[in-house]
C-alpha positions in Angstrom: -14.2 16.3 -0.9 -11.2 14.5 -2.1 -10.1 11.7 0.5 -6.6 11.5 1.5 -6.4 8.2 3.8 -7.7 4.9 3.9 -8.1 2.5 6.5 -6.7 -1.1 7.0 -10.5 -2.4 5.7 -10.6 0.1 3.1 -6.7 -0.6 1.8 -7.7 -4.2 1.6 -11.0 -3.8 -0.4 -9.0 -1.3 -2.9 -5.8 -2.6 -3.4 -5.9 -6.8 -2.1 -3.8 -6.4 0.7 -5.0 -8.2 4.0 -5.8 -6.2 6.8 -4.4 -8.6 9.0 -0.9 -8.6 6.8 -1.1 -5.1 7.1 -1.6 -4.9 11.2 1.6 -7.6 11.0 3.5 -5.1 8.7 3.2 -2.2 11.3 4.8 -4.5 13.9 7.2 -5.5 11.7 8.3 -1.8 10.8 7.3 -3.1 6.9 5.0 -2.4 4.7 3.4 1.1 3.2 3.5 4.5 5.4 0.6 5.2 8.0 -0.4 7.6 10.1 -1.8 6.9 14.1 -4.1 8.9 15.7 -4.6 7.6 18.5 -6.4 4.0 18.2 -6.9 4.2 14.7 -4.7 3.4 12.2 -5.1 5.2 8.9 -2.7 4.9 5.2 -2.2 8.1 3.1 -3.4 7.1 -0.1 -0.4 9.0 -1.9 1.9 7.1 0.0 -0.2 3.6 -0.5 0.2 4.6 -4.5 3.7 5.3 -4.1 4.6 1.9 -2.2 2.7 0.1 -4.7 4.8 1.5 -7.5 7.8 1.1 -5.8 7.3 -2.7 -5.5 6.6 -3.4 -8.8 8.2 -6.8 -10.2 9.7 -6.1 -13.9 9.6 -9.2 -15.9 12.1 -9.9 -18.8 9.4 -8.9 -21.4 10.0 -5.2 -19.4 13.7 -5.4 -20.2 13.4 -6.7 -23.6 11.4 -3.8 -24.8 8.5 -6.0 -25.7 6.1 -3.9 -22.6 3.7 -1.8 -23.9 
């Protein structure tokens, strides 16, 4: 069974962000999309994949065609 969401614990283990940056995120309204139900807070990982992607920092060698 293919898994579809993470948890804060999980997100940080997998991609090296802090659970406790993420928990300060949420109150922030920043950060990747999640999902509450109820308590427990949980990130879809499509939408963890997407955010990541979406943040990415081009450097000069990106622009310069020298990225492989």
């Amino acid at each position: 069974m293919d898994r579809k969401f993470l948890r804060p614990k999980e997100v940080e283990d997998i991609y090296s962000i802090d659970a406790g940056t993420l928990a300060n995120w949420r109150c922030q309204g920043r950060g990747p999309a999640y999902v509450k139900y109820g308590r427990k807070v949980l990130y879809p990982i499509q939408s963890l994949d997407d955010w990541c992607l979406n943040h990415q920092v081009r450097t000069v060698d990106h622009y310069q065609g020298f990225d492989e």
